[in-house]
MARDRENLO-975374 format. One record per residue (C-alpha): residue in one letter; x, y, z. Coordinates in steps of 0.05 Angstrom, whole numbers, padded with zeros to 5 digits, always signed. Example, Ala and Ser with C-alpha at 12.3 -4.5 7.8 and 13.67 -1.06 7.14 Angstrom:
MARDRENLO-975374
A+00246-00090+00156
S+00273-00021+00143
This chain:
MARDRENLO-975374
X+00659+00101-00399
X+00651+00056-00455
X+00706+00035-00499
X+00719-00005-00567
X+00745-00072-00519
X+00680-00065-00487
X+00647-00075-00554
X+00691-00122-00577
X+00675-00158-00508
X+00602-00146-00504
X+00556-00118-00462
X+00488-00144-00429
X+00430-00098-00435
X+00360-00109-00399
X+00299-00102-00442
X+00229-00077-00413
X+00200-00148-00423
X+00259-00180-00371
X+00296-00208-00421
X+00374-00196-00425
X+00411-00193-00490
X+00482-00190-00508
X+00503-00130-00555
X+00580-00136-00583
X+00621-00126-00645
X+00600-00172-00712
X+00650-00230-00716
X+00664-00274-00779
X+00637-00332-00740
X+00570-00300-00735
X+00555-00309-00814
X+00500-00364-00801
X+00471-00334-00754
X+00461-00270-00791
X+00438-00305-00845
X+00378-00341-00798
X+00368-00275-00771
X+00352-00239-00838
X+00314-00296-00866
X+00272-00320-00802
X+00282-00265-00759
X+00262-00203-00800
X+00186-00205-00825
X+00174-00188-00907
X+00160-00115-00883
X+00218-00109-00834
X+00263-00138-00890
X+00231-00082-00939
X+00243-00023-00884
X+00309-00042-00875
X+00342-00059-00942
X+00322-00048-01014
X+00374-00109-01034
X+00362-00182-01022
X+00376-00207-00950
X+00403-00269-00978
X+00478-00307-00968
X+00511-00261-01015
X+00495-00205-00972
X+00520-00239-00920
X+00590-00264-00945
X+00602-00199-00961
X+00586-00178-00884
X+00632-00230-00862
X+00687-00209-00920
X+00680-00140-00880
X+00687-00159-00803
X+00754-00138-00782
X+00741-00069-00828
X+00774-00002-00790
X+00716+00042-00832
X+00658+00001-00812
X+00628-00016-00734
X+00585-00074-00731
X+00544-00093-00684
X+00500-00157-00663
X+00450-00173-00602
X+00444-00243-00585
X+00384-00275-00541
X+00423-00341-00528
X+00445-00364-00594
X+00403-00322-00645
X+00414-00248-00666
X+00354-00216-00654
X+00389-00141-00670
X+00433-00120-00723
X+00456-00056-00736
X+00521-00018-00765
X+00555+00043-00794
X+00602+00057-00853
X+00650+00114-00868
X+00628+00137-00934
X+00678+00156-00980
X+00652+00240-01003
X+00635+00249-00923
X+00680+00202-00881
X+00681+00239-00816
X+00598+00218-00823
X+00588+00148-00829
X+00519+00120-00860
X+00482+00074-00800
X+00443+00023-00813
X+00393-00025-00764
X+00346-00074-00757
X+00312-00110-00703
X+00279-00180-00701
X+00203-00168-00704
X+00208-00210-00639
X+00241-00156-00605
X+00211-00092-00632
X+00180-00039-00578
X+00230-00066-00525
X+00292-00020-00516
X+00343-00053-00566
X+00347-00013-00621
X+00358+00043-00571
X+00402+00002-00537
X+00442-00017-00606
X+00438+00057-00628
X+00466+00087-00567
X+00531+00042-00572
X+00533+00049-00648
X+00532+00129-00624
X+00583+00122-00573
X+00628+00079-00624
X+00637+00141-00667
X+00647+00182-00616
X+00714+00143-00595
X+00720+00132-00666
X+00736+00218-00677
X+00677+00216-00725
X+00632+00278-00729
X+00565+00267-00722
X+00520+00199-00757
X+00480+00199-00816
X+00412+00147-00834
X+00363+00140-00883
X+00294+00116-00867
X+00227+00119-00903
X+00181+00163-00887
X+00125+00112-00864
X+00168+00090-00815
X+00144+00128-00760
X+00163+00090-00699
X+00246+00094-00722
X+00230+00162-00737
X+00205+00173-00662
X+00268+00131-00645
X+00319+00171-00684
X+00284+00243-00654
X+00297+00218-00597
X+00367+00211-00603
X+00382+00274-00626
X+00375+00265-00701
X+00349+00316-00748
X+00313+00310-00812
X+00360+00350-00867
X+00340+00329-00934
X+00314+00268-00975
X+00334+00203-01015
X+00308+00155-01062
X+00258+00185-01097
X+00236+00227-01036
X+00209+00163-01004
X+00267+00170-00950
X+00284+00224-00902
X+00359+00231-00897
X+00375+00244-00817
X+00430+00271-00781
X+00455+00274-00715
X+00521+00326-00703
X+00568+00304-00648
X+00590+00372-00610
X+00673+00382-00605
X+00674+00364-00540
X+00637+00294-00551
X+00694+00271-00593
């Protein structure tokens, strides 16, 4: 059974290419490498799919401001020294029991397990976290996270920004938690 040392630990996963990758909690010390990761590692579509703000340092200093944050689970996947996932949730303040996730994955590494991999734990977190279920936005183009987040367990229940974004859901049951 997983628990929040484990994350704070880490914990090796095996893609379908062979390659293993370490998945564990964000740590201040990881700001550069975030950065590199957003800038290098995230094509100028994967950057547009996954954020509507600038992936630039002031994003990142906030991250870092934000480590050690009880409302907020972070998580990172190295491949040796680069991050080649990242992916979170945040309690949000009118729903808090239902935190708003958010991932991306290095183009690199797209189609090989690790953002099911990273979702899973991000899942699992909120789970021993007492939260009630996990909420995400993605655009509607986005078909493969769609497929992805289906396959989880999450639901399409309304839309966002302009209608360009489904708004999903996935509904831990009592005993989950």
């Amino acid at each position: 059974m997983l628990t929040l040392i484990d994350l704070e630990l880490g914990i090796w996963t095996n893609l379908r290419n062979g390659e293993q990758v370490l998945i564990r909690k964000f740590r201040r010390t990881d700001g550069e490498a975030l950065y590199e990761f957003f800038t290098k590692g995230l094509s100028p579509e994967s950057q547009k799919l996954y954020s509507l703000q600038p992936l630039d340092r002031s994003l990142v200093n906030i991250v870092v401001s934000e480590a050690d944050a009880p409302d907020i689970l972070r998580l990172v996947a190295f491949r040796g020294e680069k991050i080649v996932g990242y992916a979170y949730w945040r309690q949000q303040m009118f729903n808090p029991k239902i935190p708003l996730l958010s991932i991306a994955i290095a183009d690199s590494h797209q189609g090989l397990g690790l953002g099911m991999a990273m979702m899973e734990l991000l899942i699992e977190g909120a789970k021993l976290k007492g939260m009630e279920g996990i909420e995400l936005h993605v655009f509607k183009h986005n078909r493969r996270a769609i497929a992805l987040y289906r396959k989880l367990g999450f639901e399409i229940v309304g839309e966002t920004d302009g209608s360009r974004q489904w708004i999903m859901l996935l509904r831990f049951d009592r005993d989950e938690r």
